[in-house]
C-alpha positions as CSV (number, residue, x, y, z in Angstrom):
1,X,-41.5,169.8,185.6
2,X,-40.2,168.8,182.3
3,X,-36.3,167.6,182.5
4,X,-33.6,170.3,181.2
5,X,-30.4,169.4,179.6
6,X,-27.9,171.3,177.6
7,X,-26.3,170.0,174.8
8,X,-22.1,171.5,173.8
9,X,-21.5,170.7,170.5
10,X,-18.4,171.5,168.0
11,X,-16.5,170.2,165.0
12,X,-13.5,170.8,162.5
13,X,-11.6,170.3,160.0
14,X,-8.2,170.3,159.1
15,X,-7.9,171.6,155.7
16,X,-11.8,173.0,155.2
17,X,-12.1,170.6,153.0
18,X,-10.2,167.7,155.3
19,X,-9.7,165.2,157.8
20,X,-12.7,166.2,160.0
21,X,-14.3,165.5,163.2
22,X,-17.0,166.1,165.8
23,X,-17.6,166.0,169.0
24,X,-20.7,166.9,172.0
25,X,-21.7,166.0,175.3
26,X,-24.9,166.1,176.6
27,X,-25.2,167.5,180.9
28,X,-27.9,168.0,183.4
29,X,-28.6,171.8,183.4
30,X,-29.7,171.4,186.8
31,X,-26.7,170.0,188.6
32,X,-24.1,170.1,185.4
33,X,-23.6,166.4,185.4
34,X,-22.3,165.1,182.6
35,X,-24.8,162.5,181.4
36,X,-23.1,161.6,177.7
37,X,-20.0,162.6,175.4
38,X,-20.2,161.4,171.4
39,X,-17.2,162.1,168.7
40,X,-16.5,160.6,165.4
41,X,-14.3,161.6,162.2
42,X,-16.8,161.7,159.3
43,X,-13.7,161.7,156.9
44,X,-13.2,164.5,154.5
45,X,-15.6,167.6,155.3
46,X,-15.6,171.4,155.8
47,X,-15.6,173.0,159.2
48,X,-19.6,174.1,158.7
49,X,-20.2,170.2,158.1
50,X,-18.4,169.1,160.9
51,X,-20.1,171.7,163.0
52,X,-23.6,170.3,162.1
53,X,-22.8,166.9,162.9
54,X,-21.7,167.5,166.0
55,X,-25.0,169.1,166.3
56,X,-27.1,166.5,164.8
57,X,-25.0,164.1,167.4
58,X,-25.6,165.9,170.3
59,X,-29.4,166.0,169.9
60,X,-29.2,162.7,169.4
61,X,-28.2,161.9,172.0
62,X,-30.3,164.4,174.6
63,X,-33.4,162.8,172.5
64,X,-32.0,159.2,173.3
65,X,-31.3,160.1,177.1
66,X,-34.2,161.7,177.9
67,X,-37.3,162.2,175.7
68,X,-39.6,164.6,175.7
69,X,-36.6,166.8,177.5
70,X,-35.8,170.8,177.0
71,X,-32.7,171.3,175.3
72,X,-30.5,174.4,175.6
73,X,-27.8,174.5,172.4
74,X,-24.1,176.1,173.0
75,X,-22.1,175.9,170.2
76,X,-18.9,178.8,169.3
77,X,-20.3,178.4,165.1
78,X,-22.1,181.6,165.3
79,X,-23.5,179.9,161.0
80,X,-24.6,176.8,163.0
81,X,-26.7,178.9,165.7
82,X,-27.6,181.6,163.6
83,X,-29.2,179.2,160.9
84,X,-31.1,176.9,163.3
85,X,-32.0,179.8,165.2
86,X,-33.7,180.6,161.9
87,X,-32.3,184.2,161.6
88,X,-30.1,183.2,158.8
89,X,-30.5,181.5,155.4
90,X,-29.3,178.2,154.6
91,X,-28.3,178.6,151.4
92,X,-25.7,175.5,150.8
93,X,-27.5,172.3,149.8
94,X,-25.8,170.1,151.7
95,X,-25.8,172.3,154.8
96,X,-29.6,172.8,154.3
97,X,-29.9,168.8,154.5
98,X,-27.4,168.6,157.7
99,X,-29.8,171.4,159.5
100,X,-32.8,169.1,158.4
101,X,-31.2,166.1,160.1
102,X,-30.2,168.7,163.1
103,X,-34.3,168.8,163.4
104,X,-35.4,165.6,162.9
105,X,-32.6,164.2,165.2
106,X,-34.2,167.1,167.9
107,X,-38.2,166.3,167.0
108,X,-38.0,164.0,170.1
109,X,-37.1,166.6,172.5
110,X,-39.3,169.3,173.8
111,X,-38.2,172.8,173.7
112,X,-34.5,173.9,172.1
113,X,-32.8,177.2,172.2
114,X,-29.7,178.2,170.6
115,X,-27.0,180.2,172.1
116,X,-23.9,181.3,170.7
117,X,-21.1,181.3,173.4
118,X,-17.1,182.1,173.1
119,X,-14.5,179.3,171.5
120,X,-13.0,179.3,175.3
121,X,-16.0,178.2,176.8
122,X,-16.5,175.6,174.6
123,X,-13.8,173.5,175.5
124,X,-15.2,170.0,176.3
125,X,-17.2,169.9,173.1
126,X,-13.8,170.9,171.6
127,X,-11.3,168.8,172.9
128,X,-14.0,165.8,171.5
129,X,-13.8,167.1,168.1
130,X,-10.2,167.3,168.1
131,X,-9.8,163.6,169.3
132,X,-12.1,162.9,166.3
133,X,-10.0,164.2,163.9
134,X,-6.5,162.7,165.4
135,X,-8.9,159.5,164.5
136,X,-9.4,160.6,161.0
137,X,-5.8,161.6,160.3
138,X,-4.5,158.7,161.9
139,X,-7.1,156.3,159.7
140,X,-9.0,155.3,162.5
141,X,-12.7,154.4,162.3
142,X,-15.2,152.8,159.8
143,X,-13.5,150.1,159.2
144,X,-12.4,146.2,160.2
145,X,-14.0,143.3,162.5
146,X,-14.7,146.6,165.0
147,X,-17.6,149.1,164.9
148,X,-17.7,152.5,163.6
149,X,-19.5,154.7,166.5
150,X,-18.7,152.3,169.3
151,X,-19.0,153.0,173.1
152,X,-15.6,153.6,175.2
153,X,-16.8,153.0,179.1
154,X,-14.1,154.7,180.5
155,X,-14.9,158.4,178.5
156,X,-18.8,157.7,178.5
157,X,-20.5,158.3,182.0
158,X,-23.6,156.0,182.3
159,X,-27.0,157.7,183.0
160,X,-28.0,157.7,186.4
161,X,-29.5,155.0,188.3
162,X,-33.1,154.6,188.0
163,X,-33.0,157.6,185.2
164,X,-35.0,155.1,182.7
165,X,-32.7,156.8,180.3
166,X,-32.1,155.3,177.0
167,X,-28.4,154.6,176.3
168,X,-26.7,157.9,174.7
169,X,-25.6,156.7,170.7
170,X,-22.0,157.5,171.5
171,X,-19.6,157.8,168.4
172,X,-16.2,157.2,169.0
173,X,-14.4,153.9,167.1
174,X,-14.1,151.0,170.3
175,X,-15.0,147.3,170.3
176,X,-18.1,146.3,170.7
177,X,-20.4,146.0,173.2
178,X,-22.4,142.6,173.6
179,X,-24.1,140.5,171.1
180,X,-26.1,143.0,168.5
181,X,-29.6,142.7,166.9
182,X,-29.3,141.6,163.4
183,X,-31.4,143.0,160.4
184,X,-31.8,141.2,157.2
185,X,-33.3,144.4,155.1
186,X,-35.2,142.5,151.5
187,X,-36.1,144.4,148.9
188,X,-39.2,142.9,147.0
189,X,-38.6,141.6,143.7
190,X,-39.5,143.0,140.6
191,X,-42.9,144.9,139.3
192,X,-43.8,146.2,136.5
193,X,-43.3,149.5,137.7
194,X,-40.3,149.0,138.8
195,X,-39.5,147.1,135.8
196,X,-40.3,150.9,134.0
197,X,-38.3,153.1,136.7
198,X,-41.8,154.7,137.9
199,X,-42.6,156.0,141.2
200,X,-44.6,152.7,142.8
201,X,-45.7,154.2,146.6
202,X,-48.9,152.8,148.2
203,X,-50.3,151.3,144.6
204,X,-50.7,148.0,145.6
205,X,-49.2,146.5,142.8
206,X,-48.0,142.8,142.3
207,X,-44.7,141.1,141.3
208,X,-43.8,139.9,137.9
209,X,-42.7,136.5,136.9
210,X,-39.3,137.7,136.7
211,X,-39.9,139.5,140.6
212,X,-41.4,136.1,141.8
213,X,-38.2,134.4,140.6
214,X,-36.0,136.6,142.4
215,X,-38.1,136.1,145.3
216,X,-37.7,132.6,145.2
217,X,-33.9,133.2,144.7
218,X,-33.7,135.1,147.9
219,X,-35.7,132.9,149.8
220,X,-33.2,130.3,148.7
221,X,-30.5,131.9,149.8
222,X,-32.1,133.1,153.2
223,X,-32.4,129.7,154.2
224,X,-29.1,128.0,153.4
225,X,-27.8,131.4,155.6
226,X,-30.1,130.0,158.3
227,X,-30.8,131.6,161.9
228,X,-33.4,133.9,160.9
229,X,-36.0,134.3,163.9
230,X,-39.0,136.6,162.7
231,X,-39.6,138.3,159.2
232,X,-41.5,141.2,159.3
233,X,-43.0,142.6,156.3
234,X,-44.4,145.6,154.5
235,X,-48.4,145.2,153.9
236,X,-47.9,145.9,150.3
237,X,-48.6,142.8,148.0
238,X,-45.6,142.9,146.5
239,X,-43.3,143.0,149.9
240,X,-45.6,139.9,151.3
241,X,-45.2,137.8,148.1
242,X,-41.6,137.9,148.4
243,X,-41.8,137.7,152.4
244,X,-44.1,134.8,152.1
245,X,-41.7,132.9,149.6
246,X,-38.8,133.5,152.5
247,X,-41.2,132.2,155.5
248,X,-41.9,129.2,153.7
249,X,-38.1,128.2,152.9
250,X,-36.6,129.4,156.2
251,X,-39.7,128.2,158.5
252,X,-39.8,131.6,160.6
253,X,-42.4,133.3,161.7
254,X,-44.3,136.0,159.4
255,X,-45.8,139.3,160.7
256,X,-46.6,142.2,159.0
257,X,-45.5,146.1,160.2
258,X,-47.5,148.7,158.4
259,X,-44.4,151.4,159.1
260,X,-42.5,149.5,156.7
261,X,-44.7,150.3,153.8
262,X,-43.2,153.0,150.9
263,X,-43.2,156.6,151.2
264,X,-46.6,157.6,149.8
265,X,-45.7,159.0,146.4
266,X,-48.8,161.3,145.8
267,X,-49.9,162.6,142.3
268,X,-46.2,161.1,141.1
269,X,-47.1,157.4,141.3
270,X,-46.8,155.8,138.1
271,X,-45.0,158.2,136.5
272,X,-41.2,158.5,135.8
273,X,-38.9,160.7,137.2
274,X,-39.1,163.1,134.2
275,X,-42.4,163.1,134.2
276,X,-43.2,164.1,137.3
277,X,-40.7,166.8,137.1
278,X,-42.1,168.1,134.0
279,X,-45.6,168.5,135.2
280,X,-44.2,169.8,138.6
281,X,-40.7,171.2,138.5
282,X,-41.0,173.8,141.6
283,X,-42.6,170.6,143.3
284,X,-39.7,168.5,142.5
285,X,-37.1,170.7,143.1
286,X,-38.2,171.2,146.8
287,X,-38.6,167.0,146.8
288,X,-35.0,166.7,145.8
289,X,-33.7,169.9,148.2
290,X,-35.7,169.7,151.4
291,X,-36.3,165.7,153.1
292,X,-39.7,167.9,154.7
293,X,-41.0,168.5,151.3
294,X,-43.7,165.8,150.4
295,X,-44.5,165.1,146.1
296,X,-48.0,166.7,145.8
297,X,-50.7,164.7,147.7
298,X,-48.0,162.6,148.9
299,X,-45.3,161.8,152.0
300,X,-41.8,164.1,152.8
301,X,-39.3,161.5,153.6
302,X,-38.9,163.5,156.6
303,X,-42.2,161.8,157.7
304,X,-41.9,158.7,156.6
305,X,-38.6,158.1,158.4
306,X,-40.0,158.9,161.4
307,X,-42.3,156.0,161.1
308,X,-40.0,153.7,159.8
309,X,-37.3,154.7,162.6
310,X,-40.1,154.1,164.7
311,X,-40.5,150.9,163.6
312,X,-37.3,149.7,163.6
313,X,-37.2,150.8,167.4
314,X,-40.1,148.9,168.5
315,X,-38.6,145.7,166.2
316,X,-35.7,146.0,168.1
317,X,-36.9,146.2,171.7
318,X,-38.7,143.3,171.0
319,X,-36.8,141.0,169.6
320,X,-33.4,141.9,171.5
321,X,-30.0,139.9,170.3
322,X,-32.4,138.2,167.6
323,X,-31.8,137.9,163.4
324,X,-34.6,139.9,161.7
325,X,-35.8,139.9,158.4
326,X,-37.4,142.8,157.2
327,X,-39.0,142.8,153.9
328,X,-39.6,146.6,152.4
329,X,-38.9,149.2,150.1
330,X,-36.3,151.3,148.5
331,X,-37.3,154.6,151.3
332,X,-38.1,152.3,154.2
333,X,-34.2,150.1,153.6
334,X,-32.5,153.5,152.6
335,X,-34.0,155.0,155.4
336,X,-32.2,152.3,157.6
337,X,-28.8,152.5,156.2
338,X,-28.8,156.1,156.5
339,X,-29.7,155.8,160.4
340,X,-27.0,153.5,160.9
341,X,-24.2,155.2,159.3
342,X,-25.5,158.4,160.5
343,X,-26.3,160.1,157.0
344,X,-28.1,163.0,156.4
345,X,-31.4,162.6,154.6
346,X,-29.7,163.8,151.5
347,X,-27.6,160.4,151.3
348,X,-30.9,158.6,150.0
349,X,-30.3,159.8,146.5
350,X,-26.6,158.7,146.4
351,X,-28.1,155.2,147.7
352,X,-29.1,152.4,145.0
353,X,-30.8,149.1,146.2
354,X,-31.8,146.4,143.1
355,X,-34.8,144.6,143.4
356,X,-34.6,141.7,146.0
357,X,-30.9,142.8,147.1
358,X,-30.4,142.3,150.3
359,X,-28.7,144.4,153.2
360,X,-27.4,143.8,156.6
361,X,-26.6,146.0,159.4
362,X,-26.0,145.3,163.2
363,X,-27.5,147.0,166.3
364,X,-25.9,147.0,169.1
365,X,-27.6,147.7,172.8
366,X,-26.1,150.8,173.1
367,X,-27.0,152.7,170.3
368,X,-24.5,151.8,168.0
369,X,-24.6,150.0,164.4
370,X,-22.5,148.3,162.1
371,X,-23.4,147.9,158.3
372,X,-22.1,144.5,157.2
373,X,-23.4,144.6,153.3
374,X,-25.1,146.5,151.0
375,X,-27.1,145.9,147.6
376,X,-26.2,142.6,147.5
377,X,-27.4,141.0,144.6
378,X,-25.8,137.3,144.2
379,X,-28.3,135.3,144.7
380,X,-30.4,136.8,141.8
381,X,-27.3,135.4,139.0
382,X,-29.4,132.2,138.3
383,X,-32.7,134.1,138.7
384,X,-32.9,136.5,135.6
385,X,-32.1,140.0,137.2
């Protein structure tokens, strides 16, 4: 019989726009243990976002703890039920890409119904929220040598014994827990493509002289950091020239991970943005409104995160506690950054990564992760950007 659990959710803001907040717990709907709790502050936001991420949280969580798992929903935002129920319209942008992550975070679960239920029996979801946003109000969060959606041992129950439960991605600020999995997230150096702002997908294109020189810039840089353990790379010619340049100056191993490969851009590769959106505007608008929209012939970005996430989890449970470098793509990195800082699928556009910049973010053993840079580009100085 397939495992049952519901999910309370709730969030707020105080202002609508202001200092927000979410919080959820996840329980056994068979005996009403309490399995998980998450909160954060997510800075400035309305109630409706707040409300959603407390959503997206909680699912995350339920997915984390228990794949595969029924879900029942409560939640007092009748907008929030009444959307993902799908008996309402989403008609704000930016609520339509919360909902989208409120699906994707829930694609690992089994069945999940929505109920609306009274503000008074909502409490515990509540009283999460609000300790969120005395976080935010207070400055709390994000921020420091700490980690932004750390575990607190004392408010987080541990999943039972012998459960094989994943641990719950809890969200409140705490110190952190153990030594973290690194990740080294390359870029590939310039093409001539890129070089021309066009969409460059699965075209196996190669690197120009100028991207082989920033290739060998990072690579220099890579190994004066040093540590490095394994380097994983996109199939992609122009990914493996720049990995192979960084195996051969830091010594580590090389393997290659199709998952990391670029969003397949369809009948758009090659072109630029406005000329893809001239020969298909409706197309485009729904590429640029909807993370499950793929170009035409191509990939959604819904779908190719879910590989890349995928990726990125079977990276991690095999090199545990290790320094990764993994040598990709603008989706595949953006992708990354957005599941560590929790961002809706929306945040890719308000991402930019240069050729051959480099990112880092942390993973810590119990779900968390800590972005340590982003877009960094110094290396590339002596290299001819």
């Amino acid at each position: 019989m397939r495992r049952k659990l519901v999910v309370e959710a709730d969030g707020g803001s105080r202002g609508n726009p202001g200092p927000a907040g979410f919080g959820a717990l996840v329980t056994d709907a068979r005996t009403g243990e309490v399995l998980a709790e998450v909160c954060d502050s997510i800075g400035t936001a309305t109630n409706n976002a707040a409300e959603y991420s407390g959503l997206v949280a909680g699912l995350r969580t339920a997915a984390e703890l228990a794949p595969g798992a029924d879900a029942a929903v409560r939640m007092d935002s009748k907008l929030v039920v009444e959307q993902m129920s799908g008996r309402w319209q989403i008609k704000d942008p930016s609520l339509r890409a919360l909902a989208a992550a409120a699906r994707e975070a829930g694609s690992g679960l089994g069945k999940i119904s929505y109920t609306w239920v009274p503000r008074a029996r909502n409490t515990r979801a509540d009283r999460l929220a609000n300790q969120a946003m005395d976080t935010a109000r207070l400055g709390g969060g994000g921020g420091g040598d700490g980690r932004a959606a750390g575990r607190s041992a004392q408010d987080v129950p541990a999943a039972p014994a012998g459960s094989g439960a994943a641990p719950p991605a809890v969200l409140a600020w705490g110190p952190a827990q153990g030594q973290p999995t690194t990740t080294l997230l390359l870029r590939h150096g310039q093409t001539p493509l890129s070089a021309e702002r066009r969409f460059a997908g699965r075209g196996d294109i190669p690197l120009t002289e100028a991207g082989r020189r920033q290739a060998a810039a990072a690579a220099s840089r890579l190994s004066g950091r040093g540590g490095i353990d394994v380097i994983v790379t996109s199939p992609l010619q122009r990914a493996r020239r720049t990995a192979e340049a960084a195996a051969e100056a830091t010594g580590a191993l090389l393997q290659v991970e199709n998952d990391l490969t670029e969003a397949d851009f369809g009948k758009w590769e090659g072109l630029t943005f406005a000329e893809a959106a001239q020969r298909w505007p409706d197309e485009m608008a729904a590429w640029l409104a909807n993370p499950d929209a793929p170009p035409p012939g191509g990939e959604s970005f819904a779908a190719a995160a879910h590989r890349v996430v995928g990726a990125l989890d079977r990276l991690l449970a095999a090199h545990p506690q290790r320094t990764l470098l993994l040598v990709s793509h603008v989706t595949p990195i953006k992708t990354l950054v957005c599941r560590a800082i929790l961002a809706p699928p929306a945040a890719l556009f308000r991402i930019h990564l240069d050729v051959a910049s480099l990112c880092e973010i942390d993973w810590f053993a119990d779900g968390p992760a800590l972005v340590r840079s982003l877009n960094d580009t110094a290396h590339l100085r002596s290299a001819g950007r």
